[in-house]
MMTF fields as JSON, N, C-alpha, C and O atoms, coordinates in Angstrom:
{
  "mmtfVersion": "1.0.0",
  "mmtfProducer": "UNKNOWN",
  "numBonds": 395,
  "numAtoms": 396,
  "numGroups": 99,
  "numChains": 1,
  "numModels": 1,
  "chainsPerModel": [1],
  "groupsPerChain": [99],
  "chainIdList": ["A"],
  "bondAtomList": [4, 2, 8, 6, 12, 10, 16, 14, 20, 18, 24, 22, 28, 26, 32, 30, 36, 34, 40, 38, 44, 42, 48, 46, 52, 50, 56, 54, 60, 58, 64, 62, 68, 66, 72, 70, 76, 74, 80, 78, 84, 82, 88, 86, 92, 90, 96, 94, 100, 98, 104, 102, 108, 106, 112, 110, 116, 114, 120, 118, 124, 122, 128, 126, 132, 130, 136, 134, 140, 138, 144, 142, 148, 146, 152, 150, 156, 154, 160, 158, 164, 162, 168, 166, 172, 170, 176, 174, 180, 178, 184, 182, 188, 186, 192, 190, 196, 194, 200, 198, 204, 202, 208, 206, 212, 210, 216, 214, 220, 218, 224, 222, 228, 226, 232, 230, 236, 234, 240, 238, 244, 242, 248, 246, 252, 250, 256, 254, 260, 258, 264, 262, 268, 266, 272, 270, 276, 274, 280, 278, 284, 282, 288, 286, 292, 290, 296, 294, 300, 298, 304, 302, 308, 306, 312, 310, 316, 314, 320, 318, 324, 322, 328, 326, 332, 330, 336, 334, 340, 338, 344, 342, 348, 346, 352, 350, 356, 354, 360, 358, 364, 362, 368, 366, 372, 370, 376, 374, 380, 378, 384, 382, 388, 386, 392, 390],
  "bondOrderList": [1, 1, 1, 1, 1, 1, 1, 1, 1, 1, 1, 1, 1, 1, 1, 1, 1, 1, 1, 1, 1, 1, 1, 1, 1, 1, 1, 1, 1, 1, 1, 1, 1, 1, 1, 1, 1, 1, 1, 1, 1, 1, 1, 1, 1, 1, 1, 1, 1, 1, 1, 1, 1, 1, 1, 1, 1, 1, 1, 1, 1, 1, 1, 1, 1, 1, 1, 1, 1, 1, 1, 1, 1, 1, 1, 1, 1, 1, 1, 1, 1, 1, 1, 1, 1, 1, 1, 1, 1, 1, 1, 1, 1, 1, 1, 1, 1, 1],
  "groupList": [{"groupName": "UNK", "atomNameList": ["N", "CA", "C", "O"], "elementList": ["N", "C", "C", "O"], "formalChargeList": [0, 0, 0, 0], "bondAtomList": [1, 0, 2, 1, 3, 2], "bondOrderList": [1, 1, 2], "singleLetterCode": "X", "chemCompType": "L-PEPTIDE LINKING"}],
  "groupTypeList": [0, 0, 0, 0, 0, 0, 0, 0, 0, 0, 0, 0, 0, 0, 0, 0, 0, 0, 0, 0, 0, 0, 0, 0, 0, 0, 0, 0, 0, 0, 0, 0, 0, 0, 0, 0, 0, 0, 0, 0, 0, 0, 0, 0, 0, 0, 0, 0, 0, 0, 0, 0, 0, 0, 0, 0, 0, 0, 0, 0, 0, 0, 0, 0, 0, 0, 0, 0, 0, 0, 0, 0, 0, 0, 0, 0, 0, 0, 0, 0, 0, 0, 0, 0, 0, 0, 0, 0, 0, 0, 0, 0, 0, 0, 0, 0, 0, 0, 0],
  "groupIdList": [1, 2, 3, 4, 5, 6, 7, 8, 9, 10, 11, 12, 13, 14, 15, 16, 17, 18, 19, 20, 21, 22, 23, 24, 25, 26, 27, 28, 29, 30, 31, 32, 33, 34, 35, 36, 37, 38, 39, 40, 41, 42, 43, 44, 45, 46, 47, 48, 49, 50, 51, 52, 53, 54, 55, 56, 57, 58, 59, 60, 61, 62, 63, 64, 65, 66, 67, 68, 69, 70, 71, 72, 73, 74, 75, 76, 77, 78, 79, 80, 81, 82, 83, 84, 85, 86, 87, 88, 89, 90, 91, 92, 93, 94, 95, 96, 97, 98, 99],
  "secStructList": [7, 7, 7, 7, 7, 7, 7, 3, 3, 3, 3, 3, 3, 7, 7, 6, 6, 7, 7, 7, 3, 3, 3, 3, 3, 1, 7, 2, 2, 2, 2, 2, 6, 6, 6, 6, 6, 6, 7, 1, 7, 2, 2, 0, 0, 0, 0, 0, 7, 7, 7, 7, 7, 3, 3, 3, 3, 3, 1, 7, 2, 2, 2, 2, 2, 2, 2, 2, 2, 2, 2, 2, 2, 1, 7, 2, 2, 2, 2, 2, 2, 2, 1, 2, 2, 2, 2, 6, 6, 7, 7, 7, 6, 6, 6, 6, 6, 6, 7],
  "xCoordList": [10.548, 10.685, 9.758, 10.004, 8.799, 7.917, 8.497, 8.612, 8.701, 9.421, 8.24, 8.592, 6.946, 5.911, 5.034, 4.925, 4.422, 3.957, 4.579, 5.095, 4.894, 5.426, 4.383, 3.774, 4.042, 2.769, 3.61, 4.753, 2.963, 3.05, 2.297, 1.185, 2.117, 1.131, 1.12, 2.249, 0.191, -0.302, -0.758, -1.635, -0.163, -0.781, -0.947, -0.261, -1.97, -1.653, -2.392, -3.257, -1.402, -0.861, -1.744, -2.233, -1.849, -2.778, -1.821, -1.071, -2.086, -1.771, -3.163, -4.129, -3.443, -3.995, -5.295, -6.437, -4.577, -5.182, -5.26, -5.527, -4.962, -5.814, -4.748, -5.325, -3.419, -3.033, -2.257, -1.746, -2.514, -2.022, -0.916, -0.275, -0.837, 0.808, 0.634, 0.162, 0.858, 1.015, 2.091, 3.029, 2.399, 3.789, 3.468, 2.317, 4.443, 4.365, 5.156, 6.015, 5.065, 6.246, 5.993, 4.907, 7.416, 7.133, 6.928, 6.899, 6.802, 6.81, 5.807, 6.444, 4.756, 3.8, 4.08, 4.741, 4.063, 4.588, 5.535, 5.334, 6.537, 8.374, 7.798, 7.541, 7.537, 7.658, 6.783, 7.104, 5.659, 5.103, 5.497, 5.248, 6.377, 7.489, 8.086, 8.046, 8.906, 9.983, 9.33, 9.903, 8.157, 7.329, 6.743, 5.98, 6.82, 6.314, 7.302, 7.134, 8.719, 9.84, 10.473, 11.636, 10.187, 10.899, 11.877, 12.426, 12.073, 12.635, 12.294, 12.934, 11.281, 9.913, 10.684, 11.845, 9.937, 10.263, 10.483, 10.415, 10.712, 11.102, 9.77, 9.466, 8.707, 7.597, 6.952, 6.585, 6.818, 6.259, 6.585, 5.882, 8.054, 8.943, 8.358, 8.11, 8.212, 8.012, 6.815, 6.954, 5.253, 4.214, 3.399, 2.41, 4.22, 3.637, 2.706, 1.744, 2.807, 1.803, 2.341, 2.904, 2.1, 1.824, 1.068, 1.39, 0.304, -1.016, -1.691, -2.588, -1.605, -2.217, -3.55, -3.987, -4.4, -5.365, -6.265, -7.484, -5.281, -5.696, -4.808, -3.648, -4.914, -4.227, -4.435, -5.114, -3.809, -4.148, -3.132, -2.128, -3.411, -2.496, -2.44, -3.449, -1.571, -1.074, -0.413, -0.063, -0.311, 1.003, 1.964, 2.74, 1.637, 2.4, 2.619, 1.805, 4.131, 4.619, 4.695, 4.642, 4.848, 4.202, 2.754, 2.447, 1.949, 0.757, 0.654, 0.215, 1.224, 1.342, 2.241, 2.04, 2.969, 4.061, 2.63, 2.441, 2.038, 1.083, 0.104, -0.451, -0.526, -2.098, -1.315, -1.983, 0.242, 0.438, 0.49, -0.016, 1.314, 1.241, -0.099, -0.415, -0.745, -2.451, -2.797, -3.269, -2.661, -3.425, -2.662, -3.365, -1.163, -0.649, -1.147, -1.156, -1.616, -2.051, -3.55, -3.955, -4.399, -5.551, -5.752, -4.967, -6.958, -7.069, -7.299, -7.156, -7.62, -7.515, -8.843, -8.923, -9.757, -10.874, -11.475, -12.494, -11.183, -10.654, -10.43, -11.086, -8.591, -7.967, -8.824, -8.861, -9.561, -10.48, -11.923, -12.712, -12.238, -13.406, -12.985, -13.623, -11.472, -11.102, -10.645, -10.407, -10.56, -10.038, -11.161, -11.319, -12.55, -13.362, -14.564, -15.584, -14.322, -14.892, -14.611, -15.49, -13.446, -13.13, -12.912, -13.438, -12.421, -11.936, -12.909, -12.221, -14.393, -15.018, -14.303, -13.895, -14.185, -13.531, -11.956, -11.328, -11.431, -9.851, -8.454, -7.393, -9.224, -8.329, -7.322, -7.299, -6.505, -4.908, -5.004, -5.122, -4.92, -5.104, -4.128, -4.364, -2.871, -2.1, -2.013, -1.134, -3.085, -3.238, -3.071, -3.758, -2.036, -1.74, -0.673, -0.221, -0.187, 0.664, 2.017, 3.013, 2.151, 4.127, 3.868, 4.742, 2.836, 2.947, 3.138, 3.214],
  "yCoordList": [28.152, 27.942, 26.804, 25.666, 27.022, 25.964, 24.89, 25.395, 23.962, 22.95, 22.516, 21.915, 22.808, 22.029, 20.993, 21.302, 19.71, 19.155, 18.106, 18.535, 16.51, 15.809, 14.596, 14.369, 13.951, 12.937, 11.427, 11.257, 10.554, 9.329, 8.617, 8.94, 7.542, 6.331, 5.063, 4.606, 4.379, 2.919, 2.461, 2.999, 1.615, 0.849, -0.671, -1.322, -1.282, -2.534, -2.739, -2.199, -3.875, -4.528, -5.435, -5.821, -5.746, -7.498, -7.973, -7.248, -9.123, -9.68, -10.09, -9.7, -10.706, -11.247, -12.048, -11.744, -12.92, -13.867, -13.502, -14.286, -11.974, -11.138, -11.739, -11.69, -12.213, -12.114, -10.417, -9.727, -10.277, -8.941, -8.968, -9.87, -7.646, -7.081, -5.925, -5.181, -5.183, -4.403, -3.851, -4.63, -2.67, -1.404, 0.114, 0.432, 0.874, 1.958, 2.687, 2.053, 4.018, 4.768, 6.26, 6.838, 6.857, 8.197, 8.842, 10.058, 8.002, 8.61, 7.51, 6.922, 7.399, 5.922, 6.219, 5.229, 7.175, 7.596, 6.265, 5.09, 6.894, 5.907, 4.625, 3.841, 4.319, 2.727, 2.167, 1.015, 2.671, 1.407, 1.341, 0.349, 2.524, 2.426, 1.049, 0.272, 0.837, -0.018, -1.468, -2.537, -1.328, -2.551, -2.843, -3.805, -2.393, -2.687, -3.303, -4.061, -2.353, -2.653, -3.588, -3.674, -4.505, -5.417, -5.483, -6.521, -4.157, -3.749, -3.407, -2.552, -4.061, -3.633, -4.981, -5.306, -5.665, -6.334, -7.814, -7.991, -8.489, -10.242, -10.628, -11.791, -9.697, -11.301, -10.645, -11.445, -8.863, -8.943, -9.194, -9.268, -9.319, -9.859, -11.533, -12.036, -12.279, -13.091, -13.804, -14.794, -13.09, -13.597, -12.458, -12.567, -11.53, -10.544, -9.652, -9.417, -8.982, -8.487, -6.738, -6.25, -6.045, -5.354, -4.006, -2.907, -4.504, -3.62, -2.902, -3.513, -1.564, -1.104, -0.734, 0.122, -1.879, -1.554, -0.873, -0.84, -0.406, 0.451, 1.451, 1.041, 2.575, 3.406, 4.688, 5.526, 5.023, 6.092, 6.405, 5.739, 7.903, 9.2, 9.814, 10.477, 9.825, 10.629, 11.927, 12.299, 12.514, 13.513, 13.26, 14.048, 11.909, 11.53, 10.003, 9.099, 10.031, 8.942, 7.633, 6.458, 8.197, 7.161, 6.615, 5.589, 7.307, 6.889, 5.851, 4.705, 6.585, 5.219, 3.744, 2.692, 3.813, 3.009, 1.608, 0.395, 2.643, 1.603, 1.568, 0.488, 2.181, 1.296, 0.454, -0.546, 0.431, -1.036, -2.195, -3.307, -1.635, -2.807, -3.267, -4.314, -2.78, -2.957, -3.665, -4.79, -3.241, -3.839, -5.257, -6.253, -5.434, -6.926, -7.827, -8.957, -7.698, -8.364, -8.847, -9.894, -7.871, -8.209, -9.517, -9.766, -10.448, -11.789, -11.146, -9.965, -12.064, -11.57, -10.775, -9.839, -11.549, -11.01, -9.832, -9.579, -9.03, -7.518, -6.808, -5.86, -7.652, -6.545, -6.484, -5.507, -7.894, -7.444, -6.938, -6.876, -6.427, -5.128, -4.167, -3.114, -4.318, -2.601, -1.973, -0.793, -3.252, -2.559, -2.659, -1.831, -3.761, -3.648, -2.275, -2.056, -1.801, -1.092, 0.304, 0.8, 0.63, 1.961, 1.171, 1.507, 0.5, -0.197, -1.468, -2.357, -1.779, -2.985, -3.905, -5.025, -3.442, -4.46, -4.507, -5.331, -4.056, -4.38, -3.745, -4.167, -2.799, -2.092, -1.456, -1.048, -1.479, -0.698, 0.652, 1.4, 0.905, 2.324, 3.378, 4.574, 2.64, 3.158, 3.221, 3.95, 2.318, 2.741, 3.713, 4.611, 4.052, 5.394, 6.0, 6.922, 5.703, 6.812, 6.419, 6.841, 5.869, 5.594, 5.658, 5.086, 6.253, 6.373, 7.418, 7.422],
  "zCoordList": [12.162, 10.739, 10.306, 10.705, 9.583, 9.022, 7.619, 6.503, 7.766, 7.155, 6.051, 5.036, 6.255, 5.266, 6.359, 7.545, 5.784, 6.238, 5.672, 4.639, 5.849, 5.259, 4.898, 5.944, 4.137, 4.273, 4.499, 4.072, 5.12, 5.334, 4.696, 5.114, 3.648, 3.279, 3.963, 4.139, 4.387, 4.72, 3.264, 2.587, 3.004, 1.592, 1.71, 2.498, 0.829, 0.469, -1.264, -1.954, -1.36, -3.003, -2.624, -1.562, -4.042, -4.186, -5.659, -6.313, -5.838, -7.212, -7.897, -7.241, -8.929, -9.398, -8.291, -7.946, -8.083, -6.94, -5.606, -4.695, -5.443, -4.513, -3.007, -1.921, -3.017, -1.924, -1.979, -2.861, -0.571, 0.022, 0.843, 1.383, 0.807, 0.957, 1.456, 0.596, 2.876, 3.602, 3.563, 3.738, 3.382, 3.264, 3.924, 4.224, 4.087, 4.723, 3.88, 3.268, 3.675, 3.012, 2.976, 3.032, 2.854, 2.593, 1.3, 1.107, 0.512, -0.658, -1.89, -2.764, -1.841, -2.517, -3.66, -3.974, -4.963, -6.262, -6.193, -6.498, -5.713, -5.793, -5.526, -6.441, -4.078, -3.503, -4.521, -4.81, -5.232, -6.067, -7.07, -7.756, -7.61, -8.652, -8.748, -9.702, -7.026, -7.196, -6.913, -7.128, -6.444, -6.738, -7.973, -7.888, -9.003, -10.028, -11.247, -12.202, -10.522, -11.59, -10.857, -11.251, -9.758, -9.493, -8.353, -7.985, -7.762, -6.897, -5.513, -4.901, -4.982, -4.15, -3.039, -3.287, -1.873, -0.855, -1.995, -3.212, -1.035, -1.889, -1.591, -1.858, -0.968, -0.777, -2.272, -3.132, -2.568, -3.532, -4.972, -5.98, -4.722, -6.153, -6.398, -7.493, -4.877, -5.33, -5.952, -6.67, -5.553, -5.51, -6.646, -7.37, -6.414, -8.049, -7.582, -8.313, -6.276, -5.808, -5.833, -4.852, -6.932, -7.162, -7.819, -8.27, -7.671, -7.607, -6.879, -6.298, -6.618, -5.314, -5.579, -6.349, -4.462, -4.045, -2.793, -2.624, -2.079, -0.854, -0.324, -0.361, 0.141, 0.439, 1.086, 0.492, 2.531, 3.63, 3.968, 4.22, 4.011, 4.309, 5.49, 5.731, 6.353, 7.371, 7.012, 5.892, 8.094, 8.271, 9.627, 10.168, 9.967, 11.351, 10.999, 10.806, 10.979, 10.747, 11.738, 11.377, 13.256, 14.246, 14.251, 14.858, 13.591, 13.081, 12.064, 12.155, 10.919, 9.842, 10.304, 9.697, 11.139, 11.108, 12.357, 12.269, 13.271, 14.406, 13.395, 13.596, 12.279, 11.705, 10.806, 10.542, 10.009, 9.35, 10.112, 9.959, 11.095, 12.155, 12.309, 11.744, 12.836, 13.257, 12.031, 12.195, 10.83, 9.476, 9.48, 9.651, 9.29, 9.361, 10.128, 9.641, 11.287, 12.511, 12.407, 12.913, 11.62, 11.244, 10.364, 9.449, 10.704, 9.649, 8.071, 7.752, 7.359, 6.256, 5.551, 4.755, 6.188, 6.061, 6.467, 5.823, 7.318, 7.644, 6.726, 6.296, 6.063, 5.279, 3.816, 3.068, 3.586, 2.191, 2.268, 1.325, 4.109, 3.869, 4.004, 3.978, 4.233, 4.25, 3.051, 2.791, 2.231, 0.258, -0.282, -1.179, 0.007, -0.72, -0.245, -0.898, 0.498, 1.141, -0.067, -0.772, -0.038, -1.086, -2.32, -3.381, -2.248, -3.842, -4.342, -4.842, -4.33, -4.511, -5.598, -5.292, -6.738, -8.134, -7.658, -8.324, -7.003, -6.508, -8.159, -8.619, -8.386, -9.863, -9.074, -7.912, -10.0, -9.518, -9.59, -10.56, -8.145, -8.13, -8.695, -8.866, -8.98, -9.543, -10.874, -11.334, -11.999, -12.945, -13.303, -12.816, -14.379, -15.208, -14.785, -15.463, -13.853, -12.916, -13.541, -12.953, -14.358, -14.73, -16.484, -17.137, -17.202, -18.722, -19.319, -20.547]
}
């Protein structure tokens, strides 16, 4: 019986002042929902980092779960050639998606 395929996201948020924020989820629509309305982790409630500026898709969730890991562990300078790399100006990729 074929169930579908299910997707996995690796994401990261920035605020303003460009600190980042690494997340995993099954569903990126929702989770940046609840990061935006306030309901997202305490580091990004606390520092305002919601804005997504990077974001990769699996269909294997042991996958996504070892490249966040891998991405947290990375210095920082890494994680801003790996957003400036697809994302150079750092715009919310989620622009538009909740109007």
């Amino acid at each position: 019986m074929n169930h579908g395929t299910r997707s996995y996201y690796i994401y990261m948020l920035a605020n303003k002042g460009r600190m980042i924020y690494t997340g995993v989820t099954g569903n990126l629509h929702a989770r940046i929902w609840r990061h935006k309305s306030g309901g997202g982790s305490q580091f990004t409630q606390h520092y305002s980092t919601d804005m997504l500026v990077w974001f990769d898709e699996t269909n294997d969730v042991n996958e996504a779960l070892l490249k966040e890991k891998q991405i947290k562990n990375w210095c920082r300078r890494w994680k801003v050639e790996l957003i400036e790399k697809a994302n150079p100006d750092w715009l919310d990729l989620s622009g538009g998606w909740y109007e």
